[in-house]
TORVEXMAR-464272 format. One record per residue (C-alpha): z, y, x; residue in three letters. Coordinates in steps of 0.1 Angstrom, whole numbers, padded with zeros to 4 digits, always signed. Each point is the difference from the previous one (the first is absolute). Layout:
<nodes>
ZYXALA
...
</nodes>
This chain:
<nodes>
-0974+0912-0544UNK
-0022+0002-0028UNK
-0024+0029-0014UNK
+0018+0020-0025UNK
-0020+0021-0023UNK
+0004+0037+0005UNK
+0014+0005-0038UNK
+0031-0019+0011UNK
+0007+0029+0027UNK
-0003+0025-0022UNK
-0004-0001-0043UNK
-0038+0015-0006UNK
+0007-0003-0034UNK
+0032+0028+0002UNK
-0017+0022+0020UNK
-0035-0002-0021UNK
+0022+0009-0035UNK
+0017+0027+0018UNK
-0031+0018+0010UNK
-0009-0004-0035UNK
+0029+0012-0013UNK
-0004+0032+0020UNK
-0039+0002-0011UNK
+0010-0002-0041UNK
+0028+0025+0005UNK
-0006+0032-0021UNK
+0011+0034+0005UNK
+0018+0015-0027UNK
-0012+0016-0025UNK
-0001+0041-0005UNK
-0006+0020-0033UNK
-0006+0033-0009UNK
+0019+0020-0029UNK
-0018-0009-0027UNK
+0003-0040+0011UNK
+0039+0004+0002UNK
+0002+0020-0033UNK
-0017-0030-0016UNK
+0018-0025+0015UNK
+0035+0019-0008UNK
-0014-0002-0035UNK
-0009-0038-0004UNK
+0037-0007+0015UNK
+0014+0023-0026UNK
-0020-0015-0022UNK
+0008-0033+0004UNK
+0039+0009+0004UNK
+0004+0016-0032UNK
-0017-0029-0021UNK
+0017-0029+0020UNK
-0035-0019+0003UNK
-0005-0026+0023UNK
-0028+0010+0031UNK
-0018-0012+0023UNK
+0008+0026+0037UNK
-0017-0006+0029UNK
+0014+0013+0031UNK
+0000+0008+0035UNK
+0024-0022+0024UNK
-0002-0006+0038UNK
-0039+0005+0000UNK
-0008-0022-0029UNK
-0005+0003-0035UNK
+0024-0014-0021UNK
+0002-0001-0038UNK
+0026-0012-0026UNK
+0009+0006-0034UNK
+0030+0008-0022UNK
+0017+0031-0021UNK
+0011+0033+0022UNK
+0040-0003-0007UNK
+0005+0032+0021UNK
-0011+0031+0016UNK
+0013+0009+0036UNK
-0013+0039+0001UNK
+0017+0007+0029UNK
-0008-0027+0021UNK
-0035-0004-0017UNK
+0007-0037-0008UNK
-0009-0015-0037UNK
+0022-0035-0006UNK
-0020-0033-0018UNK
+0022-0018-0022UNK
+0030+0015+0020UNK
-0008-0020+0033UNK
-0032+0011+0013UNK
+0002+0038+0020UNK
-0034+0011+0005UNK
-0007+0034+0017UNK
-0021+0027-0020UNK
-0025+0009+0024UNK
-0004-0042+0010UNK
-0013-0003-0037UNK
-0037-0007+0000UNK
-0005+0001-0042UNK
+0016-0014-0029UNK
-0015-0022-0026UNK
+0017-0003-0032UNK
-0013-0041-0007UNK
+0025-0027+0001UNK
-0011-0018+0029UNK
-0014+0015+0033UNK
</nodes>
């Protein structure tokens, strides 16, 4: 039988991007009143004008962004809609840019 390398037993290179994965996980975020107030009005904001933005978001402990026009407000699930496919919940929503690319 010949030497076999440890890494063939088990896959270092899973088990070192896990632990990563765990160390660049975030927490979400938390805001105060006057941070909600102002990010209830960029959303209006942008819904009422129909402008293309940037939103940058909150999503199983990573920041994610993407861009399109709000087609919908969910008030009673707290859910805006992106181009009537994206859902993104309210209090996920990290800010808003209103720029055409993110």
């Amino acid at each position: 039988m010949s030497w076999a390398p440890f890494n063939s037993v088990i896959n270092n290179n899973d088990i070192t991007n896990e632990i990563l994965d765990r160390y660049n996980n975030i927490k979400q975020p938390e805001y105060n009143e006057e941070q909600l107030e102002e990010l209830e009005y960029k959303i209006m904001k942008a819904y009422n004008s129909k402008s293309n933005i940037c939103i940058h978001f909150y999503k199983n402990y990573k920041n994610n962004s993407t861009e399109g026009i709000i087609t919908k407000i969910d008030s009673i699930h707290k859910n805006i809609v992106l181009n009537n496919k994206i859902s993104i919940y309210f209090y996920n929503i990290l800010s808003i840019d209103e720029k055409n690319t993110c």
